[in-house]
N, C-alpha and C positions, 0 to 999 in steps of 0.2 A: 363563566358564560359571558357573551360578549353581549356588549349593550348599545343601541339607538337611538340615537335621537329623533324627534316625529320627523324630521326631512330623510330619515332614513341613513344615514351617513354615521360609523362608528365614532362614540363618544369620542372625548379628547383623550380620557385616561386609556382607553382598549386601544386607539391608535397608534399613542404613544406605548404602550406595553408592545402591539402588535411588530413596533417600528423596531423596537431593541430586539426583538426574536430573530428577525430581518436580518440586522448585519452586527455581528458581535466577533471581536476577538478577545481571545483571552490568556488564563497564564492560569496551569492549573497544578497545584504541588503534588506530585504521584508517590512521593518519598523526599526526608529527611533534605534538605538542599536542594533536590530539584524540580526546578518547576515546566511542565510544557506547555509550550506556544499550542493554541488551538483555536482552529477555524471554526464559528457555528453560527451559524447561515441559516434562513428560512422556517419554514416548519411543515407541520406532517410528518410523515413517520422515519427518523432516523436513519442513517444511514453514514457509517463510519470508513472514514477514506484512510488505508494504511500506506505510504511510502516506501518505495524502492529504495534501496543502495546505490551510492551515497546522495541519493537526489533530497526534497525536501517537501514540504505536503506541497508545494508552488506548483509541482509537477503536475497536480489536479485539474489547475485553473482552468481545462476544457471542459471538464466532467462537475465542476462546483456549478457553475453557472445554468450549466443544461439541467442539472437535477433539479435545484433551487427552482428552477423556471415549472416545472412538471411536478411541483406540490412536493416535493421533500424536505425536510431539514438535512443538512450536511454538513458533519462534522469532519473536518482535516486537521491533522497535528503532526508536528514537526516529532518524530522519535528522541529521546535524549541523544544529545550528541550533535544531533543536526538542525539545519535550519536559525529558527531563532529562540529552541530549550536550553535548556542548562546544559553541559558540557562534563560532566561528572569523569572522574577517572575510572570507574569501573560500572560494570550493570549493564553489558551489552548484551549478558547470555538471553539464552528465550525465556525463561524463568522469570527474567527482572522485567523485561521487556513486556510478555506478557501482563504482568504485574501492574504495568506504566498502565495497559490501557485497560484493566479490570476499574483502575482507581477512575479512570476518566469516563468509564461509564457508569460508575456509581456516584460520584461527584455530580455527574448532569444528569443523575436521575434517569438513564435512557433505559424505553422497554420496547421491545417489539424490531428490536433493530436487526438492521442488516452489515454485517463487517465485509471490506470490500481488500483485499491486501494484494499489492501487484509487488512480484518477485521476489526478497527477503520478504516482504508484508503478509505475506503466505504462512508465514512460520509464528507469526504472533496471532493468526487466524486460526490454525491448526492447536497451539500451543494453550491459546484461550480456552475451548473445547475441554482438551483434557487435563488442563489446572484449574479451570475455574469453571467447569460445566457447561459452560456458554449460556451463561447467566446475562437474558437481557437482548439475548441474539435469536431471531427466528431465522435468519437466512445470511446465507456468506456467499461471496466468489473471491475464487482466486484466479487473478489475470497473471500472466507471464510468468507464474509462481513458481519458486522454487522448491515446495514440497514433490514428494516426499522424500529426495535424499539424494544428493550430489555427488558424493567420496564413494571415488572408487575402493570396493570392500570385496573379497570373496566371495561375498553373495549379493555386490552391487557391480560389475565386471563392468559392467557399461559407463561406471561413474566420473566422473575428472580424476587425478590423480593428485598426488597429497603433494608430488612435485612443484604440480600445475599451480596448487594454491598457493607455496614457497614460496615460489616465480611470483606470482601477482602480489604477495606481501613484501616483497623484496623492490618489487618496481616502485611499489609507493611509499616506500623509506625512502628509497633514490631520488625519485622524483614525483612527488604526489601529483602535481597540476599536469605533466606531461602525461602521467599513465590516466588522468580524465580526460585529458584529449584527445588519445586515443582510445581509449575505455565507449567516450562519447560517439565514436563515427562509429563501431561497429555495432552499437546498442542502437543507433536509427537506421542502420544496415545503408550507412553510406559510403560511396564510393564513385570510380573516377565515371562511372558513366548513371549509378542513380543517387541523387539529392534530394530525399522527400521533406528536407526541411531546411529553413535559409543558414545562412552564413551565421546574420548574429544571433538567431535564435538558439543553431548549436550552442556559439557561443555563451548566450545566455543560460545554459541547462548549464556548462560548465561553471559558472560563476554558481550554479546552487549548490553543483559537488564543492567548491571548491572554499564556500563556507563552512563544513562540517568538522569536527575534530579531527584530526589525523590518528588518533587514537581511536576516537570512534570508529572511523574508517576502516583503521585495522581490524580490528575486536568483533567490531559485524561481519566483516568479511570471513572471521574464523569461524562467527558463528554459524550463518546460512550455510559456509562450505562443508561444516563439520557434523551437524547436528542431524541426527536421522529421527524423524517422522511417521515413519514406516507403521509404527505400533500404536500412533494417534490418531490413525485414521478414522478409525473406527468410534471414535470419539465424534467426529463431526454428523450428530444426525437430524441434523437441517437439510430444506431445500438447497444445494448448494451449484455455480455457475460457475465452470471453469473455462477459462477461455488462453489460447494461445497460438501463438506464430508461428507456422512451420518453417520460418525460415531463420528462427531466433539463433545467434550464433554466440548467444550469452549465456542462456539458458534450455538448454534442447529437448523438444517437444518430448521427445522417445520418452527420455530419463526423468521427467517430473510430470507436468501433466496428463499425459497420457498414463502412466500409472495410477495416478491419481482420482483416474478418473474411474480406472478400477479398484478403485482401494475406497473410496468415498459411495455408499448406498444410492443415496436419492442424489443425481446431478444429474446438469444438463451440461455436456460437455462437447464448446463450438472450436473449433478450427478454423485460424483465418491462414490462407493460402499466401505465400509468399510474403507473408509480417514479420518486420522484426521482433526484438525483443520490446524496443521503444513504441508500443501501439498504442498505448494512449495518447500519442497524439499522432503518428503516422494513420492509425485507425480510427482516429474519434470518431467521427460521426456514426461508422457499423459499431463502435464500443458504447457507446452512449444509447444508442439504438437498443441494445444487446440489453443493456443493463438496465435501460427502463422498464422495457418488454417483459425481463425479472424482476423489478420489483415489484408490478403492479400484476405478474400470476399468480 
């Protein structure tokens, strides 16, 4: 409990406790050698920020700010591999991954929380569910996600093709920074006549891929590409907030969300018209909007 002094004004010790809740970064070991970088911001009720492929929890920095501001705690972390965690040679699948953030919410003691996972991030939101019960989580959304299943299969006809993936693992042996530079304009769906974001800001996102492992890089890439979802749906049985772009040309509405939306009981599932894949920040303001509106129903 917090305490007063007679002019009313929070003690020096609850200040200072209240000051560290405020802005904290940290380094949290989830397995044997490594340790993740994480963001924990604010407080009030939880709210776990998962990263995209190959970007870095940086990618947040619209959505930390605006929650933090509207009474939340928010936690962002860098996945193994990227950003600024350990860099391990294996433990990319969803298993290990998931695993990473079971230990991260039982380490900070989180209850009542909300997981938020935008496109691979999806798969450790799903994954969580049904390996770890979703211990600790009352609500999830998946933005741009790439649930429930990518690979084209016999009974996935609509899926990418296992060529397709080849092709993208082969571009980034070749040349990793060249395939996020162009990875990068179509993920903010730019092009010669639309620019919804500057010069070096692209640039900037490219500098987060392009601190990641290349190992990592690969390894997740197999993993989102390969891993079907399909039979965890049903695991997730939270309020859950699906939201994506119909104009995503990374990850396509048809093939994961929209399925998803029928695969998942309780959701509220928005369509933003003409969004790319990159709508956390092409779309902030309606994503932030979106997302408060759910936490606080």
């Amino acid at each position: 409990m917090e305490h007063t002094e007679p002019n009313g004004c929070l003690s020096v010790k609850d200040f200072e406790s209240n000051l560290k809740q405020v802005h904290t970064d940290k380094y949290v070991e989830t397995a044997q050698n490594v340790r993740l970088y994480v963001k924990d911001y604010g407080q009030g009720k939880p709210v776990i920020l998962i990263h995209g492929w190959p970007l870095s929890n940086e990618m947040w920095e619209y959505q930390i700010d605006f929650l933090v501001q509207n009474g939340f705690r928010v936690i962002a972390y860098d996945r193994r591999g990227f950003g600024k965690s350990s860099q391990p040679w294996d433990g990319y699948d969803y298993d290990t991954l998931s695993d990473d953030l079971q230990e991260i919410i039982e380490q900070l003691e989180l209850k009542d929380a909300t997981l938020v996972g935008f496109s691979m991030g999806g798969g450790e939101v799903v994954r969580y569910f049904s390996r770890h019960g979703g211990k600790g989580v009352s609500k999830a959304a998946l933005i741009s996600s790439i649930i429930p299943f990518l690979l084209k299969t016999s009974d996935n006809p609509d899926g990418h093709s296992k060529e397709k993936s080849d092709a993208t693992a082969n571009a980034i042996k070749e040349d990793r920074i060249a395939f996020i530079d162009n990875f990068g304009k179509t993920f903010f769906g730019v092009n010669i006549i639309n620019k919804p974001l500057s010069t070096p800001l692209l640039e900037y996102y490219r500098s987060l891929c392009s601190a990641a492992s290349p190992r990592a890089t690969l390894k997740c890439a197999e993993s989102f590409s390969y891993t079907d979802f399909r039979d965890e749906l049903d695991f997730v049985k939270v309020p859950t907030l699906i939201i994506h772009g119909d104009d995503d040309k990374i990850v396509p509405i048809d093939l994961t969300s929209k399925k998803a939306a029928e695969g998942i009981a309780n959701n509220r599932y928005i369509v933003y018209e003409g969004a790319p894949h990159g709508l956390f920040y092409t779309e902030r303001e309606k994503l932030n909007n979106d997302l408060l509106a759910f936490l606080n129903s």
